[in-house]
Backbone as a chain_set.jsonl record, in Angstrom:
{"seq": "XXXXXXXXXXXXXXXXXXXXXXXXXXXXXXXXXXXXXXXXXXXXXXXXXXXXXXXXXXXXXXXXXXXXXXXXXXXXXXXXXXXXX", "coords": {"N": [[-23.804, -9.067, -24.77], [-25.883, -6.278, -24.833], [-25.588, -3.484, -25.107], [-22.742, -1.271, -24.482], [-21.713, 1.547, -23.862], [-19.004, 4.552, -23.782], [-18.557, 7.917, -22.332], [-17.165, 10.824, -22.231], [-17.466, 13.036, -19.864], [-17.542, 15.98, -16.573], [-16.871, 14.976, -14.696], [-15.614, 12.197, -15.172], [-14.597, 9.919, -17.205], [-18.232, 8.1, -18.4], [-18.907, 4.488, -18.377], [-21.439, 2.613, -19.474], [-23.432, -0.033, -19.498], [-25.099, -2.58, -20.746], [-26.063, -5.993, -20.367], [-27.471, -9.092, -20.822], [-27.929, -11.627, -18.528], [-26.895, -14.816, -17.206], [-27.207, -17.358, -14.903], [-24.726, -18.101, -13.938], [-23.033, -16.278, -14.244], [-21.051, -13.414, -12.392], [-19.281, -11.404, -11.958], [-18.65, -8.209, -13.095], [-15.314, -7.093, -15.02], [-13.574, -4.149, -14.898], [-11.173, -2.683, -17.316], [-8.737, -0.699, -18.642], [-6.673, 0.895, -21.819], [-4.688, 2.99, -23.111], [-3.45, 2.288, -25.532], [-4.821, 0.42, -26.815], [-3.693, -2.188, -26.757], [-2.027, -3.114, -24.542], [-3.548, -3.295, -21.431], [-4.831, -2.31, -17.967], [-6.376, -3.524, -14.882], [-9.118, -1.448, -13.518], [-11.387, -1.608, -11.62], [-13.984, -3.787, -10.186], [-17.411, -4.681, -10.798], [-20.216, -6.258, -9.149], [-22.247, -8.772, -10.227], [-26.137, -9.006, -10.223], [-27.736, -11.531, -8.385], [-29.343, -12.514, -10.422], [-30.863, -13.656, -13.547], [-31.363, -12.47, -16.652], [-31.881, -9.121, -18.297], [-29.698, -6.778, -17.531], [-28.531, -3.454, -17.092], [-25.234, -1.749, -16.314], [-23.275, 0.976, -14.956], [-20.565, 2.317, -14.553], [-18.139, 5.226, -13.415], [-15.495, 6.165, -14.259], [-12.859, 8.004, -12.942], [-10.21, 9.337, -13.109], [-9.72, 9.431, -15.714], [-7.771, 8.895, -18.996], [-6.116, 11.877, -20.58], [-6.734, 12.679, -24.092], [-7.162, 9.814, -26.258], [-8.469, 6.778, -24.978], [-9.081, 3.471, -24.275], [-11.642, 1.102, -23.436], [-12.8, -1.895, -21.948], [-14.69, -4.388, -20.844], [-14.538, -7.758, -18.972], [-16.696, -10.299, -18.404], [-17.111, -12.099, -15.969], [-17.691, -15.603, -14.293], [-18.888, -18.573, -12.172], [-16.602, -20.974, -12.566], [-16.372, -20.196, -14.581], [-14.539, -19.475, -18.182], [-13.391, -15.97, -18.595], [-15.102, -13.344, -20.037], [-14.821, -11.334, -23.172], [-15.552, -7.888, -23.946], [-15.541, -5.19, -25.715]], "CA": [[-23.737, -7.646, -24.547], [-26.723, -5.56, -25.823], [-24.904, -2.199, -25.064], [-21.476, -0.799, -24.329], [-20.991, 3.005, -24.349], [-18.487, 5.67, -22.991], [-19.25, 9.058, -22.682], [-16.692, 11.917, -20.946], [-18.391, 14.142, -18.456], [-16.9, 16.726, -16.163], [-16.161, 14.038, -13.63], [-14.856, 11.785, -15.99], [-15.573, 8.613, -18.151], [-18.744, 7.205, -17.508], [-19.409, 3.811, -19.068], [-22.709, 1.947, -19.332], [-23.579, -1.249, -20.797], [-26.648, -3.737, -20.664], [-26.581, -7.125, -20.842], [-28.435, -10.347, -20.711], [-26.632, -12.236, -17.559], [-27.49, -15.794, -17.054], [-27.114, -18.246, -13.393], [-23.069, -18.021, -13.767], [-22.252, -14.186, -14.236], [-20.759, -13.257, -11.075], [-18.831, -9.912, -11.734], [-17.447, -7.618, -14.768], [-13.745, -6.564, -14.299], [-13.224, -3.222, -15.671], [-10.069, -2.937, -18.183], [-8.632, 0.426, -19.619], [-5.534, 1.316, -22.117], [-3.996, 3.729, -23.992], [-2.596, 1.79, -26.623], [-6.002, -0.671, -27.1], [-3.09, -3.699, -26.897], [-1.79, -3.106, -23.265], [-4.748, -3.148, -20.427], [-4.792, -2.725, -16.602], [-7.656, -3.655, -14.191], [-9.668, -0.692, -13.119], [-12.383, -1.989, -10.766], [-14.931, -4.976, -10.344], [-18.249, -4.65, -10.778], [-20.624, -7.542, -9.0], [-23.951, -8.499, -10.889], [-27.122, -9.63, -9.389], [-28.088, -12.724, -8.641], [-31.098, -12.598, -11.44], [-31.163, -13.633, -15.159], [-32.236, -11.562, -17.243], [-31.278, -8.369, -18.65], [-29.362, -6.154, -16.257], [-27.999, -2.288, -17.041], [-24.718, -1.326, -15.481], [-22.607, 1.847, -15.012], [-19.656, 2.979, -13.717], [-17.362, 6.36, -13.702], [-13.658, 6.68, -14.276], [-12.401, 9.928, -12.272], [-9.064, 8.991, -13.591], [-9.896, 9.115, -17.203], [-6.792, 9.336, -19.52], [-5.906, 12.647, -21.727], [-6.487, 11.935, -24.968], [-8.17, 8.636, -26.595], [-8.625, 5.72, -23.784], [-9.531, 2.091, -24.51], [-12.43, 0.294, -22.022], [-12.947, -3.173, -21.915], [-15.416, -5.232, -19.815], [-14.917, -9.358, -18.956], [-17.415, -11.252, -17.233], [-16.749, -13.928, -15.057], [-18.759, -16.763, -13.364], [-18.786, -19.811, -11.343], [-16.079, -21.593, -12.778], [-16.186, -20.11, -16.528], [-13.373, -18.572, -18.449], [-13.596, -14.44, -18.683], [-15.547, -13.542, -21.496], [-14.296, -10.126, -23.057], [-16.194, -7.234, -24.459], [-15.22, -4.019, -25.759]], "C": [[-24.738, -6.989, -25.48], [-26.487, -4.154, -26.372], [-23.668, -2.036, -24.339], [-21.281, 0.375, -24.753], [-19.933, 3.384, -23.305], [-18.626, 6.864, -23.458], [-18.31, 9.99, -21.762], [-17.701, 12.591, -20.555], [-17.212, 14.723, -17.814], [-16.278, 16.006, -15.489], [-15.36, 12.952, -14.017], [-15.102, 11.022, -16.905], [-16.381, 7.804, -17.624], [-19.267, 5.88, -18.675], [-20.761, 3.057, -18.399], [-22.64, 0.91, -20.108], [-25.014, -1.919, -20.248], [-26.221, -4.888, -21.033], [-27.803, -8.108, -20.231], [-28.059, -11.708, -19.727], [-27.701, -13.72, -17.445], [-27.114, -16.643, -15.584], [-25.292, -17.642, -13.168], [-22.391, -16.583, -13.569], [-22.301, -13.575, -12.619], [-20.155, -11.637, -10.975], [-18.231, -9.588, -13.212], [-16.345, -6.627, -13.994], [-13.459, -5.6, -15.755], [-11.751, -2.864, -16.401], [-9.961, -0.934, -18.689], [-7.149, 0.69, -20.089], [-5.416, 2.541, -22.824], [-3.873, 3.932, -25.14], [-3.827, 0.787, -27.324], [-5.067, -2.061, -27.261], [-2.722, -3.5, -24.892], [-3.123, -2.721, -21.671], [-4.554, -3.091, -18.784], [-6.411, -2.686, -16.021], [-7.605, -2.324, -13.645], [-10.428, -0.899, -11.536], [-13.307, -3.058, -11.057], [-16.396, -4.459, -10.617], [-19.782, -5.686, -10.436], [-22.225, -7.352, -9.623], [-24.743, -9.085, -10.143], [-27.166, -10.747, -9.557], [-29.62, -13.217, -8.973], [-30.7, -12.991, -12.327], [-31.878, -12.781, -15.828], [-31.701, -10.424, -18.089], [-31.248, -7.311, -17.94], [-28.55, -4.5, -17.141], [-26.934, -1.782, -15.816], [-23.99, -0.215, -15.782], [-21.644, 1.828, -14.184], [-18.19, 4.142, -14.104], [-15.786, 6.086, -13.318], [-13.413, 7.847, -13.735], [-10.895, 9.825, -12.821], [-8.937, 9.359, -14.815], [-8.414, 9.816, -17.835], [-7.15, 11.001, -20.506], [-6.196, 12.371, -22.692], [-7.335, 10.596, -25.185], [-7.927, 7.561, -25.683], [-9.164, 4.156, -24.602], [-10.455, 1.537, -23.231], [-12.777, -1.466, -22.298], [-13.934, -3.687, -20.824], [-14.857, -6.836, -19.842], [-15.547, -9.319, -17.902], [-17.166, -12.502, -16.834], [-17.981, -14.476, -14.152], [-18.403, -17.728, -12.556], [-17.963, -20.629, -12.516], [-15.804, -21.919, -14.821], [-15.115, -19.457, -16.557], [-14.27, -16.769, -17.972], [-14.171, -14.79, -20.405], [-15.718, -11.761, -21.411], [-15.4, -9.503, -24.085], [-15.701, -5.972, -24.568], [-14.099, -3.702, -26.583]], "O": [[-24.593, -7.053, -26.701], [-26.859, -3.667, -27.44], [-23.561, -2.835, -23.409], [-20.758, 0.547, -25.854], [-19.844, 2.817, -22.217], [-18.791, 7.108, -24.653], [-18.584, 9.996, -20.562], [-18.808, 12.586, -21.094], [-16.078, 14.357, -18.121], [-15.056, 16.161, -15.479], [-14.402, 12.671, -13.296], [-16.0, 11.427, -17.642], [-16.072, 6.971, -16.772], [-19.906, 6.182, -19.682], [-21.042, 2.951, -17.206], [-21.999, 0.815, -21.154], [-25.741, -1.518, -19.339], [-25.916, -4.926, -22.225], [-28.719, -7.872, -19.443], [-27.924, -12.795, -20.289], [-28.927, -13.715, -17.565], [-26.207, -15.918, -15.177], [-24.891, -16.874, -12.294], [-21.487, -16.106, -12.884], [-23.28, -13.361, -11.903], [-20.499, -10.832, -10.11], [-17.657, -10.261, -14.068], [-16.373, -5.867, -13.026], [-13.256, -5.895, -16.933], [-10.987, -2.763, -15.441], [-10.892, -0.178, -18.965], [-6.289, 0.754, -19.21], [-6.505, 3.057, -23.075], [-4.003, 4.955, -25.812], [-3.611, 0.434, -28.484], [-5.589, -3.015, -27.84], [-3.573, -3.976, -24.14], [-3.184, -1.597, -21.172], [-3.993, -4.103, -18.363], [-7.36, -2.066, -16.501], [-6.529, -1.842, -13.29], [-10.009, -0.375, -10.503], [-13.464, -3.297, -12.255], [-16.265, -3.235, -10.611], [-20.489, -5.897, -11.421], [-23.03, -6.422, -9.587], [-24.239, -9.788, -9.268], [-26.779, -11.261, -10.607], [-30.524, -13.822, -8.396], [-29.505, -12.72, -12.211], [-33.007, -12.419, -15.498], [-30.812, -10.881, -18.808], [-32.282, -6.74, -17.592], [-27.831, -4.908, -18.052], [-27.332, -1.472, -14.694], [-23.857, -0.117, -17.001], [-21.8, 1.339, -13.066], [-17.359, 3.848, -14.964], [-15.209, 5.866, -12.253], [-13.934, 8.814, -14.29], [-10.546, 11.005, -12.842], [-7.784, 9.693, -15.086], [-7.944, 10.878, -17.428], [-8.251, 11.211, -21.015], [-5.982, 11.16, -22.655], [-8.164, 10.297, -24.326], [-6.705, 7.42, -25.63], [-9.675, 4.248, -25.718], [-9.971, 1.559, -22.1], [-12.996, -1.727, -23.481], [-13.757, -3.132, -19.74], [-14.727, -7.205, -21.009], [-15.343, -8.724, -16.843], [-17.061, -13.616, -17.348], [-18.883, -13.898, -13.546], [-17.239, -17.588, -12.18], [-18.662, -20.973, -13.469], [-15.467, -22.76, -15.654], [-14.589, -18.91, -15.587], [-15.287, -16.53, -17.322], [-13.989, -15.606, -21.309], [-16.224, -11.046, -20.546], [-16.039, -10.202, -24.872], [-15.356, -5.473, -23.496], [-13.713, -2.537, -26.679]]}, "num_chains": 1, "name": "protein.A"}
């Protein structure tokens, strides 16, 4: 992971990140809590099928009141989740 922000906006939380994805990285599964111990899935996000270093976004319209927790894992062809955030 080279970057990981969130940023409210009118519409709601939008996060961005960048990484460096290699043959296996298949999708990042968006995470958000409350509490930063309790998490539910949000939405998927599928990455290209490039190497390299890729920039992704995506907006929460949901966004909690108050302080939020975000999380990213990436998953691949037959790897664990590998967590960020």
């Amino acid at each position: 992971m080279l970057q990981f922000d969130a940023k409210r906006t009118a519409a709601g939380v939008e996060l961005n990140w960048t990484v460096m994805v290699d043959q296996v990285a298949e999708q990042f599964i968006i995470e958000r809590s409350a509490n930063g111990r309790d998490f539910i899935r949000l939405s998927t996000v599928d990455v290209q099928p490039a190497a390299g270093e890729q920039s992704f976004n995506w907006l929460d319209p949901e966004a909690l009141t108050g302080a939020a927790f975000y999380r990213l894992s990436m998953t691949g062809n037959g790897t664990a989740a590998t967590y960020f955030g």
